[in-house]
VOTORLUM-505274 format. One line per 3 residues: number of its first residue (from 1); their letters; for each residue x, y, z of C-alpha. Coordinates in nm, 2 decimals, decimal comma, padded with zeros to 4 digits. Each point is the difference from the previous one (the first is absolute). Layout:
REM VOTORLUM-505274
NUM = a = X/Y/Z  ...
END
This chain:
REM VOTORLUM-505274
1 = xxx = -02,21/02,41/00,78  00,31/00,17/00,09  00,23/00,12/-00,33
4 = xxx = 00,33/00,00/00,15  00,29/00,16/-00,18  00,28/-00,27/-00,12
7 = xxx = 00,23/00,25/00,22  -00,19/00,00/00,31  -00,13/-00,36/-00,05
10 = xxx = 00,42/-00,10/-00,03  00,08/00,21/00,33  -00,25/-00,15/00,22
13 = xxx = 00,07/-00,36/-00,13  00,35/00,07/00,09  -00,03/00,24/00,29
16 = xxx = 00,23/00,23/-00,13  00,30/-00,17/-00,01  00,26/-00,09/-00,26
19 = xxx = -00,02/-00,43/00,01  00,36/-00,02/-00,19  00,16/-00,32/00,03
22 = xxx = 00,39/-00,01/00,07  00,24/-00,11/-00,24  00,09/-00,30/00,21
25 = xxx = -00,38/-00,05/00,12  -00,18/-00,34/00,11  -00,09/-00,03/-00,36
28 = xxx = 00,36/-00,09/-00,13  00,02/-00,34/-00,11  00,03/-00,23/-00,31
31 = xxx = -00,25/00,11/-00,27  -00,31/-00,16/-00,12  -00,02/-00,20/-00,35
34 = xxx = -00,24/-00,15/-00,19  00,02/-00,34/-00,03  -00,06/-00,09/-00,31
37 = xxx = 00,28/00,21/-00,07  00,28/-00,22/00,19  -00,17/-00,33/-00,12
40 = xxx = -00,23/-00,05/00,32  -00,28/-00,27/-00,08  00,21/-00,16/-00,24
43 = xxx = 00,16/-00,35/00,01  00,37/-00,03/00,08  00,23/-00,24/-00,16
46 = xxx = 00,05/-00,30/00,20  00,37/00,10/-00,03  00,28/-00,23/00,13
49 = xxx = 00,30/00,10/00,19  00,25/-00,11/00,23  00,06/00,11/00,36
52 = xxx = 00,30/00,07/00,18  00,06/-00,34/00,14  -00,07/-00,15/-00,35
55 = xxx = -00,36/-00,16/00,01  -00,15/00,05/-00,34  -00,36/00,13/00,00
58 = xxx = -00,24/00,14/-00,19  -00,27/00,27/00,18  -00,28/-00,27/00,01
61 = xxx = 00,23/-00,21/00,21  -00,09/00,29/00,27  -00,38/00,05/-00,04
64 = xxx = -00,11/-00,37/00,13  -00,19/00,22/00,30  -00,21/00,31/-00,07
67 = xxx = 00,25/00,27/-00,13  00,38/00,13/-00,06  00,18/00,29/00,09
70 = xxx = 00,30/00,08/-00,25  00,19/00,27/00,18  00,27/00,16/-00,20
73 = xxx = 00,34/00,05/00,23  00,37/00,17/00,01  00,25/-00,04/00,23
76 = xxx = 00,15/00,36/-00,11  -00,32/00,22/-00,07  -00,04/00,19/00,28
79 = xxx = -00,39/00,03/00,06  00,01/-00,44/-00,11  00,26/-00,02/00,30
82 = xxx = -00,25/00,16/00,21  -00,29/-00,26/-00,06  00,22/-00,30/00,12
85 = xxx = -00,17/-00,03/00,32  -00,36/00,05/-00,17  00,04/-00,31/-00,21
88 = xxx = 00,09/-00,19/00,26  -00,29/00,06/00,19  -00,21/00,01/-00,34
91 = xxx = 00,13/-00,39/-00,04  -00,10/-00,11/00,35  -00,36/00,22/-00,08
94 = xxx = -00,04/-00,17/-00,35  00,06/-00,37/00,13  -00,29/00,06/00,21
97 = xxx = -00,22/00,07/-00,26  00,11/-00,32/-00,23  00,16/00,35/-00,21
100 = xxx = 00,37/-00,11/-00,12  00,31/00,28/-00,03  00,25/00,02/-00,27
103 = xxx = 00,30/00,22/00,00  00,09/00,15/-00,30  00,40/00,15/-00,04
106 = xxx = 00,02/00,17/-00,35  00,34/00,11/-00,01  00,32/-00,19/-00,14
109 = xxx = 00,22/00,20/00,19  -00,11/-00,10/00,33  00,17/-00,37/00,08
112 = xxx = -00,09/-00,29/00,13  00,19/00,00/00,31  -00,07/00,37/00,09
115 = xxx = -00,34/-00,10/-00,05  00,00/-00,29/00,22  00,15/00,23/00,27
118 = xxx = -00,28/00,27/-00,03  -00,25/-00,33/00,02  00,17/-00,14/00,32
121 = xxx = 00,03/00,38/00,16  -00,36/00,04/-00,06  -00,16/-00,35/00,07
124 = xxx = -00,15/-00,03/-00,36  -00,18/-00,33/00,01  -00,21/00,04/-00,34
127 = xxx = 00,16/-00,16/-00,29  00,23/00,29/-00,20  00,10/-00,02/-00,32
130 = xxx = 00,30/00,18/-00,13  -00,12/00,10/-00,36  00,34/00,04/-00,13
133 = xxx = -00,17/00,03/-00,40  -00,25/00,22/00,12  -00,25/-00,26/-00,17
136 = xxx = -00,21/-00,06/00,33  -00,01/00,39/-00,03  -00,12/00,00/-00,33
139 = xxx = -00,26/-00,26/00,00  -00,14/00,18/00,33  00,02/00,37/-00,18
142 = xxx = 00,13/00,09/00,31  00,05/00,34/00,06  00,29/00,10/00,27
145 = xxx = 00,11/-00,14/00,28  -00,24/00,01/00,28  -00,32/-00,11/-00,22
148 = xxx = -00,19/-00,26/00,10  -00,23/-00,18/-00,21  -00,29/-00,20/00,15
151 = xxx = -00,15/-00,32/-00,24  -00,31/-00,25/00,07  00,04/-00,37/-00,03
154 = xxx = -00,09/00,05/-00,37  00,33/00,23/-00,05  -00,25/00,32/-00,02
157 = xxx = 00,16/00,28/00,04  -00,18/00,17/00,29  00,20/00,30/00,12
160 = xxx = 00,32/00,12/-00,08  00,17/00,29/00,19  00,18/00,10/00,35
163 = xxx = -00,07/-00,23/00,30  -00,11/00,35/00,22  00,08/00,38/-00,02
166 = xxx = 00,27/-00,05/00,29  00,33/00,06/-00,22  00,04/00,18/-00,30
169 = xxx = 00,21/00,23/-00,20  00,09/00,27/00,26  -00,22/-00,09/00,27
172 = xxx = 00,02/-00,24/00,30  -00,33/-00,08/00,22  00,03/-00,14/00,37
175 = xxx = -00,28/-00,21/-00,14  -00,22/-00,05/-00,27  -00,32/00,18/-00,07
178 = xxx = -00,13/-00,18/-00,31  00,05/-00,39/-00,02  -00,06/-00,03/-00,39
181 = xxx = 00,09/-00,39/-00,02  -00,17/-00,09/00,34  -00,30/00,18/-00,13
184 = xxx = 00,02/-00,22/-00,35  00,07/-00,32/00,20  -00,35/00,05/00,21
187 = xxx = -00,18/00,04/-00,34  00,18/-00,28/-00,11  -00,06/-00,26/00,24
190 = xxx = -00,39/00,16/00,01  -00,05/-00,05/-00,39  -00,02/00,35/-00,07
193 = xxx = 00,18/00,22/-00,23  00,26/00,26/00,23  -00,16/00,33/-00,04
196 = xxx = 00,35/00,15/-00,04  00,18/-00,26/-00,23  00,33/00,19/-00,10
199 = xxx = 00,25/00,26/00,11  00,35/00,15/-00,09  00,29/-00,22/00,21
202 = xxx = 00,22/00,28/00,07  00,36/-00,15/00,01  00,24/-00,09/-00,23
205 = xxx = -00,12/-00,02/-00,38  00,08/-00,24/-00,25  00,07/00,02/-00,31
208 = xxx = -00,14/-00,31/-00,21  -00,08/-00,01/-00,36  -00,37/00,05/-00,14
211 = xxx = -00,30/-00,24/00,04  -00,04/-00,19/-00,29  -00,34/00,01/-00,16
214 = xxx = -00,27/-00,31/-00,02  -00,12/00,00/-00,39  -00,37/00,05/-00,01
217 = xxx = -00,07/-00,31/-00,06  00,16/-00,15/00,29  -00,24/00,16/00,23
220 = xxx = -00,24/-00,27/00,13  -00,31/00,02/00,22  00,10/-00,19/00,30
223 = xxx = 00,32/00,13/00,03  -00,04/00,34/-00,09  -00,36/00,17/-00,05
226 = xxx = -00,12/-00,15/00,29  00,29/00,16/00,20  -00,11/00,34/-00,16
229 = xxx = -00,34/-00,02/00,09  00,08/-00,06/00,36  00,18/00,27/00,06
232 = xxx = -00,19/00,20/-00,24  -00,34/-00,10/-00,01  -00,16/-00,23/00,22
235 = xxx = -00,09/00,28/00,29  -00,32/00,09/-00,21  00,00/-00,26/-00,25
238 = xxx = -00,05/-00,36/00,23  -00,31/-00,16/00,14  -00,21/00,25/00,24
241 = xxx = 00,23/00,25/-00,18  -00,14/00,41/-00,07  00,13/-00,10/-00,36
244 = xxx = -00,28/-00,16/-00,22  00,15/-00,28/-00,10  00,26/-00,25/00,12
247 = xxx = 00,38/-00,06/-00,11  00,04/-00,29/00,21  00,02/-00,29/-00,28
250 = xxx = 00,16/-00,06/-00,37  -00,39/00,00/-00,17  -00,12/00,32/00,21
253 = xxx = 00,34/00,16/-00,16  00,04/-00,13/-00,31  -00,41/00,09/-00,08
256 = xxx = 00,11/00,38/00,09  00,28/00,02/-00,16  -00,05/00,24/-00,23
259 = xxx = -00,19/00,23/00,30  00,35/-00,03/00,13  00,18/00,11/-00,28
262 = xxx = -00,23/00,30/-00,09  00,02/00,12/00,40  00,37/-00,03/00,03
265 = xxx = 00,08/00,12/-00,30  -00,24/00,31/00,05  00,13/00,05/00,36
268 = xxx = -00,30/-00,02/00,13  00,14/-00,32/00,22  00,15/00,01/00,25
271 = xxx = -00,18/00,27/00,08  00,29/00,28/00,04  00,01/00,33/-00,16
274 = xxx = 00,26/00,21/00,04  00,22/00,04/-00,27  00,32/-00,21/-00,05
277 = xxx = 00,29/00,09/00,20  00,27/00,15/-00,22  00,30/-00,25/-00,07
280 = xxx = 00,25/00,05/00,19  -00,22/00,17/00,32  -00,07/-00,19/00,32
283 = xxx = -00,36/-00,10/00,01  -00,17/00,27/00,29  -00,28/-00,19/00,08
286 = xxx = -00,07/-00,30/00,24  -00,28/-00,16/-00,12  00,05/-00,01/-00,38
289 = xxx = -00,27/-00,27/-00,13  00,14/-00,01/-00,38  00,17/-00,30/-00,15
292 = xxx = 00,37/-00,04/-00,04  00,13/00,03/-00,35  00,07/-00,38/00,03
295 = xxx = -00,31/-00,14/00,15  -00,18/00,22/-00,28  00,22/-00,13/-00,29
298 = xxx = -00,07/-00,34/00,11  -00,35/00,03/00,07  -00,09/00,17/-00,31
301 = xxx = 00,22/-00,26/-00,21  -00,21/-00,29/00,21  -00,34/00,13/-00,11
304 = xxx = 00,09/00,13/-00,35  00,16/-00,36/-00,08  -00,21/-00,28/-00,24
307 = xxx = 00,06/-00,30/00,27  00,04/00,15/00,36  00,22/-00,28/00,12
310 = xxx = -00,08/-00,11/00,38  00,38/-00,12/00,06  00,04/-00,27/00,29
313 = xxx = -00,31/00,05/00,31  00,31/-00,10/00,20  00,15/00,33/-00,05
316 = xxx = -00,34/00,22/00,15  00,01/00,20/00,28  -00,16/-00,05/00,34
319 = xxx = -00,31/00,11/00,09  -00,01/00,29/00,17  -00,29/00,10/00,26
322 = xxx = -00,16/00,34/-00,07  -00,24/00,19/00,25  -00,39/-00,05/-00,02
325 = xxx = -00,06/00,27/00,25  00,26/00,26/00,08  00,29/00,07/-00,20
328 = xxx = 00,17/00,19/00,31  00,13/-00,19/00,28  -00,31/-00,11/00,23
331 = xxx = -00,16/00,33/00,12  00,01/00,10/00,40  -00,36/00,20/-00,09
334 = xxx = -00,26/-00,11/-00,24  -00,29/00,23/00,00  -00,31/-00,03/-00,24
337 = xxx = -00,25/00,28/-00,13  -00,28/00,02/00,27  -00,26/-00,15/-00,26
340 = xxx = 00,02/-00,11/-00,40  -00,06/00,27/-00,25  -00,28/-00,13/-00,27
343 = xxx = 00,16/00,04/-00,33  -00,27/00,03/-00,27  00,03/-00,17/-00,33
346 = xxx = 00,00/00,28/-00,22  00,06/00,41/-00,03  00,22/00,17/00,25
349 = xxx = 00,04/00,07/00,36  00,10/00,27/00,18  00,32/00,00/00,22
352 = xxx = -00,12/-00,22/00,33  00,16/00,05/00,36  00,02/-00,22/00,24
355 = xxx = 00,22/00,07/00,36  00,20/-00,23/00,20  00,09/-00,04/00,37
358 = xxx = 00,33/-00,07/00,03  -00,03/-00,06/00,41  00,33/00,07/00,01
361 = xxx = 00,12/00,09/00,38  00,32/00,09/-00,11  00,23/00,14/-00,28
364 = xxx = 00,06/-00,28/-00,25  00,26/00,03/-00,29  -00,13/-00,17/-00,34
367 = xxx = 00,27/-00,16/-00,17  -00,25/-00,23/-00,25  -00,33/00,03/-00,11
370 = xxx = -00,25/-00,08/-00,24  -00,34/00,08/-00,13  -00,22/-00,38/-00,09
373 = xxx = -00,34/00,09/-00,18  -00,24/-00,29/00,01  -00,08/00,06/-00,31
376 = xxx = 00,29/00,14/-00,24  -00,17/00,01/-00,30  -00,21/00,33/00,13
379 = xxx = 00,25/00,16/00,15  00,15/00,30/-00,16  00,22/00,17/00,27
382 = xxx = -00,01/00,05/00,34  00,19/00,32/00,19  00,02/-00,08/00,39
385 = xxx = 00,05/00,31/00,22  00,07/00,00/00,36  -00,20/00,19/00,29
388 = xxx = 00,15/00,09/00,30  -00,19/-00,06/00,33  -00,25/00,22/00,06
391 = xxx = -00,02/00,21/-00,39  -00,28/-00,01/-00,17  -00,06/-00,16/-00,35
394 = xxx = -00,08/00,34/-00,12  00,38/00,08/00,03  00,16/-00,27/-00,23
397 = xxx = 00,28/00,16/-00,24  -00,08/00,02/-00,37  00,09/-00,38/-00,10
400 = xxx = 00,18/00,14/-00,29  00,26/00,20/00,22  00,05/-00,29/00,23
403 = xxx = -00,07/-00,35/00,09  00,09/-00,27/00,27  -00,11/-00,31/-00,20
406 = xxx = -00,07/-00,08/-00,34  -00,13/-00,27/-00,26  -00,01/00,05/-00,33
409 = xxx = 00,02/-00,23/-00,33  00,30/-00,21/00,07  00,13/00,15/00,37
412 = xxx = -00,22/-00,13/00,23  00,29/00,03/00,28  00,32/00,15/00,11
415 = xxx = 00,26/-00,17/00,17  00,28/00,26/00,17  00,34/-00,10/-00,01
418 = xxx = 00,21/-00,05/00,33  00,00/00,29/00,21  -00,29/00,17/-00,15
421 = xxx = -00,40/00,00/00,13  -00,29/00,22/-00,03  -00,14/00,14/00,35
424 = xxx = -00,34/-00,12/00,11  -00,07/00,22/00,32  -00,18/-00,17/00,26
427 = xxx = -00,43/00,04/-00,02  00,04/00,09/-00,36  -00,26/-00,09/-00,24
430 = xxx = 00,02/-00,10/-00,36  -00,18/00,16/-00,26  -00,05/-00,16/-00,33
433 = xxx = -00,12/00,13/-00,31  -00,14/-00,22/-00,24  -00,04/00,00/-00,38
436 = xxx = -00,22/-00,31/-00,14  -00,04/-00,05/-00,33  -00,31/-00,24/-00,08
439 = xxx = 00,08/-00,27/-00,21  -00,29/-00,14/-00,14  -00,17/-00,21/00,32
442 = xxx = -00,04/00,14/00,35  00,17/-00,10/00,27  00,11/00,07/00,36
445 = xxx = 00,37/00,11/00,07  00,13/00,04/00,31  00,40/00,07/00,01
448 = xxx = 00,21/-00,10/00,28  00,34/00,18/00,07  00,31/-00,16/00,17
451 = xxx = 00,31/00,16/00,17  00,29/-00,12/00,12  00,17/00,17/00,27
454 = xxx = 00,38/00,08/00,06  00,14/-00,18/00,32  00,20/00,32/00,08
457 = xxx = -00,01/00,38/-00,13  00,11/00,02/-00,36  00,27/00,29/-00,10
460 = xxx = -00,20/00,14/-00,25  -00,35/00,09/-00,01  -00,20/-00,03/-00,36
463 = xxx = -00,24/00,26/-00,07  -00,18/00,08/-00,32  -00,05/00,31/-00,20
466 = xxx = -00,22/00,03/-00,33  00,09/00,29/-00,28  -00,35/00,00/-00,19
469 = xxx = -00,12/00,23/-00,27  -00,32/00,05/00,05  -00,13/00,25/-00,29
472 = xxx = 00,05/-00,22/-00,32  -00,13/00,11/-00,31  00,01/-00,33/-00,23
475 = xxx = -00,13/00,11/-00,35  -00,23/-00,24/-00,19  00,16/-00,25/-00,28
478 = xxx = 00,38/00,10/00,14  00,23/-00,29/-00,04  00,30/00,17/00,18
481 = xxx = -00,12/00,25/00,27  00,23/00,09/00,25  -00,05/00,14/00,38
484 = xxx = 00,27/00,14/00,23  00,01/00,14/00,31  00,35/00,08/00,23
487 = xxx = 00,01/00,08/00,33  00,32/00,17/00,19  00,18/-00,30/00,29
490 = xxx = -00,03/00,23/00,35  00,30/-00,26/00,15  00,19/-00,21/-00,05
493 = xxx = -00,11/-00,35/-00,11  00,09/-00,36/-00,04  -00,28/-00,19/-00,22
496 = xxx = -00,04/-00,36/00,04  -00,27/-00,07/-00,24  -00,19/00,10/-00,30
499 = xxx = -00,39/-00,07/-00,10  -00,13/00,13/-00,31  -00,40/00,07/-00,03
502 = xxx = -00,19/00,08/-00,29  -00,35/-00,15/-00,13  -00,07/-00,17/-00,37
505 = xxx = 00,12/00,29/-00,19  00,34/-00,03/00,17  00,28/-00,05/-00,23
508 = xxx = 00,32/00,09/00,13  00,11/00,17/00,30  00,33/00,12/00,11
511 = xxx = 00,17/00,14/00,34  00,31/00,27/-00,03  00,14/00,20/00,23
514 = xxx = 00,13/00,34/-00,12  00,32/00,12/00,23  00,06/00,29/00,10
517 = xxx = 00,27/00,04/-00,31  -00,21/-00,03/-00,22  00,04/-00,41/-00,14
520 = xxx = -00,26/-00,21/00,00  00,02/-00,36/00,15  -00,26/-00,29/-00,11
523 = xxx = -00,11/-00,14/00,27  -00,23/-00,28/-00,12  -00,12/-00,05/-00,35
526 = xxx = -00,28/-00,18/-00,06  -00,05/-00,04/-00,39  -00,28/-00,18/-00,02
529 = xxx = -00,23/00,02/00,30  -00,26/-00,26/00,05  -00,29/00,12/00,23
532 = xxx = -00,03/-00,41/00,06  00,30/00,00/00,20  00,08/00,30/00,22
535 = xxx = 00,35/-00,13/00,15  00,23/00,18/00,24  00,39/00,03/-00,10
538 = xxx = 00,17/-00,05/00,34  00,37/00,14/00,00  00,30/-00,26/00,11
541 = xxx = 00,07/00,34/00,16  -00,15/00,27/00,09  -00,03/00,27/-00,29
544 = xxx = 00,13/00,34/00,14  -00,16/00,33/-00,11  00,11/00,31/00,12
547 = xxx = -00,16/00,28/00,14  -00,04/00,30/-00,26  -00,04/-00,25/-00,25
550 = xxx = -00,35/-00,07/-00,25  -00,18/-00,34/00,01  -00,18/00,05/-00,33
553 = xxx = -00,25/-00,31/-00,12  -00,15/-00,02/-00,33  -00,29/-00,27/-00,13
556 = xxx = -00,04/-00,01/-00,34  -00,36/-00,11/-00,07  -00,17/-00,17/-00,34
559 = xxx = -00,33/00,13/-00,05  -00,06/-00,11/-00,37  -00,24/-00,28/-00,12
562 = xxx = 00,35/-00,18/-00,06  00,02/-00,10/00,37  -00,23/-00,30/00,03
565 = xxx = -00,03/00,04/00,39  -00,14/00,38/-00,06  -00,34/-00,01/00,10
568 = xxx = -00,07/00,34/-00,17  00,23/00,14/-00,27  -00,23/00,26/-00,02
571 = xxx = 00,01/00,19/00,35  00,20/00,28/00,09  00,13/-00,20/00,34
574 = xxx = 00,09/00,18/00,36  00,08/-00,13/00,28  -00,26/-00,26/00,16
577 = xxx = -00,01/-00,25/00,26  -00,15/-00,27/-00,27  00,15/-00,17/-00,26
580 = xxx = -00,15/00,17/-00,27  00,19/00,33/00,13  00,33/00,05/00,07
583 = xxx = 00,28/00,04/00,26  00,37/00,09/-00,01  00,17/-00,04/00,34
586 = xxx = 00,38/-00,15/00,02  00,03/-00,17/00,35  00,31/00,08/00,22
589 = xxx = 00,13/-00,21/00,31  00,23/00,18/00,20  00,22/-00,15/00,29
592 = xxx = 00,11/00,24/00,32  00,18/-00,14/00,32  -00,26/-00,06/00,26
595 = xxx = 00,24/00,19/00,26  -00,15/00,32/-00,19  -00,29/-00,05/-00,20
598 = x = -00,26/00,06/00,31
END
């Protein structure tokens, strides 16, 4: 194969350009947050309050149909001002859906008959309540004054954050490129989980005192553990689940409890692995997996206590509906290998290749896709390459430079956010590399692919660039080895996601980048690397790395009779394609604006 240079592999993915995105770019907007961090999942209070007209209510008085918005409101915040005429349509929108509306005014110093004014001025129908002792506020842990807050008939709470990306701090759309609560009201009314459940509100902040905290023993099953496992959990872990074993019921739980206390307090689940985020510093990435320090607390309390109360079954959560096929939206292409590989039972296999006709007659931009084995349990990792019409097999990149597609232990898919796609060029072929790992009885896999395509040409185009280090030199009995390699950035770049891959020597691994001034910036630490579940660390926003500057990536690697997953402590490893070798490669996926990536 061909062994391209990480600088001439970078300036042909990019064309030679500089992809820098503008300070005021498309992708300005409220920031992503993990849920479990702003109480998403949990139950709200059914807290009472009084509207401006004086009916007395409590929340449940509003969720007799199938949901309730709680939009917080101001008739003096400047960017709330600018969202009258959204909730007025929102309210028309939500009675559709059997949704209710509540309007939420936080501040004291706003009065009654000013209000009423704003309401008149604006045709505010939904009921509006002005929370003169911020206690509404409170109960809601609302935020500022354009969050909305988005709860099931059971007072879930199932997103929290800004209604779209039209208005912020600074900015001012024409129109809205991201509908954040529309999209959480579709999963909603579909009995799905939102795949983006919470967001900064930028607006006006408030200033409310601190949460207090349940005691350990007030956490109950129904109300509270079940909510954590939803959000949590029950992906893998449900019936027809990848997990082995169900958390759908109080006996399935209770009979693992102590699996789920050993995991969770080992880290090991959620599967995440990047280190903590200091205190203090925003969280960078988009797709953080790990619990919140409250939904750990409780859950840990729950499953370390003697009695594991269950609390009131009136108190549980919905069910929610989780995909038996696809995980991605329904795929426009869904192409299968050309026949089933057979998988013996025992040994090892060599790397198998199979290629793909796309019959493509056009240029299609991939905004979603995702690798389905037929048979998981065999299937180590798969790198996808792309042909273009007319080359020959014989000139595929070295997969370790460069992919299109991947699957690997826990990533069996990408989705791109709005406004970026990878290219499929029309009459391209796929080329997918296979590595089976027999697992004790043959049988016949044949892996299917799906992609979704853009509706209209993306901004960004997503390309991938691999850093291996190919000579390793892994001494026999070494508990702590370590393996470097750096390689100089040609041009500019803006990095949108990480992948980390080592084999079952992997220990740690680590991205810097060393400026051009000398300081060192850690990119992604990994402290504990598990070669079961190979994630990606998407950025919120794209990660810019000079030109001039070093990527450097380090794996540390355990090759001592210690680690129980070492299938030879006493091999001097290099690198390999099987599992019994090694590999060091960090994964890089770069964005550049389509108008000058070709």
């Amino acid at each position: 194969m061909i062994r391209w240079s990480l600088a001439l592999c970078l300036a042909v993915l990019v064309g030679f350009v500089t992809p820098v995105f503008a300070a005021t770019s498309e992708l300005d907007g409220p920031s992503v947050l993990r849920g479990g961090d702003v109480g998403v999942g949990r139950q709200m209070p059914d807290a009472a309050f009084t509207t401006l007209y004086g009916q007395q209510m409590h929340l449940s008085d509003l969720l007799k149909g199938k949901g309730l918005v709680v939009a917080m409101t101001s008739i003096t915040c400047p960017v709330s001002k600018r969202y009258a005429a959204t909730l007025a349509r929102l309210h028309k929108e939500l009675a559709a859906k059997e949704i209710s509306l509540l309007l939420v005014n936080p501040f004291s110093s706003e009065n009654s008959e000013l209000v009423a004014a704003f309401i008149k001025e604006n045709a505010l129908t939904a009921p509006y309540v002005n929370d003169l002792d911020k206690s509404l506020a409170f109960a809601l842990r609302a935020s500022s004054t354009t969050e909305a807050l988005l709860l099931d008939p059971n007072r879930t709470l199932i997103y929290r954050g800004a209604i779209d990306d039209q208005y912020g701090l600074g900015y001012h759309l024409e129109a809205p490129r991201k509908q954040f609560l529309r999209d959480a009201i579709e999963a909603l009314l579909a009995g799905r989980l939102p795949l983006l459940n919470a967001t900064e509100a930028p607006g006006c902040e408030l200033d409310l005192p601190a949460e207090p905290r349940l005691a350990g023993a007030d956490v109950t099953y129904h109300r509270d553990i079940t909510r954590i496992l939803q959000q949590n959990c029950l992906r893998c872990h449900r019936e027809k689940g990848i997990a082995p074993f169900a958390f759908d019921d109080f006996e399935s739980v209770n009979e693992r409890a102590k699996t789920i206390r050993r995991v969770v307090e080992w880290g090991h689940m959620p599967p995440w692995f990047a280190a903590p985020v200091p205190e203090g510093q925003e969280n960078p990435w988009a797709n953080d997996r790990s619990l919140s320090a409250r939904d750990k607390a409780d859950l840990l309390a729950w499953v370390s206590s003697t009695d594991r109360p269950l609390g009131d079954p009136a108190d549980a959560p919905k069910n929610v509906q989780f995909p038996d096929d696809w995980s991605i939206a329904k795929p426009d292409l869904i192409l299968q290998l050309p026949k089933a590989f057979a998988i013996k039972a025992e040994g090892t296999m060599p790397y198998q290749v199979a290629v793909l006709e796309t019959g493509l007659t056009r240029d299609e931009w991939v905004t979603a896709y995702e690798i389905l084995p037929t048979q998981r349990d065999v299937v180590h990792h798969v790198i996808v390459q792309v042909l273009e019409k007319g080359a020959s097999v014989k000139k595929l990149g070295d997969a370790a430079a460069s992919f299109w597609a991947a699957y690997v232990p826990g990533n069996g898919g990408r989705m791109y956010p709005q406004g970026f796609a990878r290219r499929l060029p029309a009459g391209a072929r796929l080329v997918f590399q296979i590595h089976y790992t027999p697992n004790g009885h043959p049988v016949q896999e044949q892996m299917r692919i799906g992609l979704v395509f853009a509706k209209t040409p993306p901004q960004y185009e997503i390309k991938a660039v691999g850093i291996p280090k190919k000579n390793l030199n892994i001494p026999p009995g070494e508990a702590s080895h370590s393996e470097t390699t750096e390689k100089e950035v040609p041009l500019d770049l803006n990095v949108t996601s990480l992948m980390a891959h080592m084999h079952v020597r992997g220990k740690a691994f680590k991205y810097e980048v060393i400026h051009t001034d000398g300081h060192t910036e850690t990119l992604l630490d990994i402290p504990h690397y598990d070669f079961n579940w190979q994630l990606s660390y998407d950025y919120k926003q794209p990660k810019f790395v000079p030109k001039g500057s070093r990527i450097r990536v380090t794996g540390v690697f355990d090759n001592s009779a210690a680690n129980k997953a070492n299938p030879d402590p006493n091999k001097r490893v290099h690198w390999g394609e099987q599992t019994f070798d090694e590999m060091l490669i960090g994964y890089l996926e770069i964005a550049a604006s389509v108008q000058t990536s070709h």
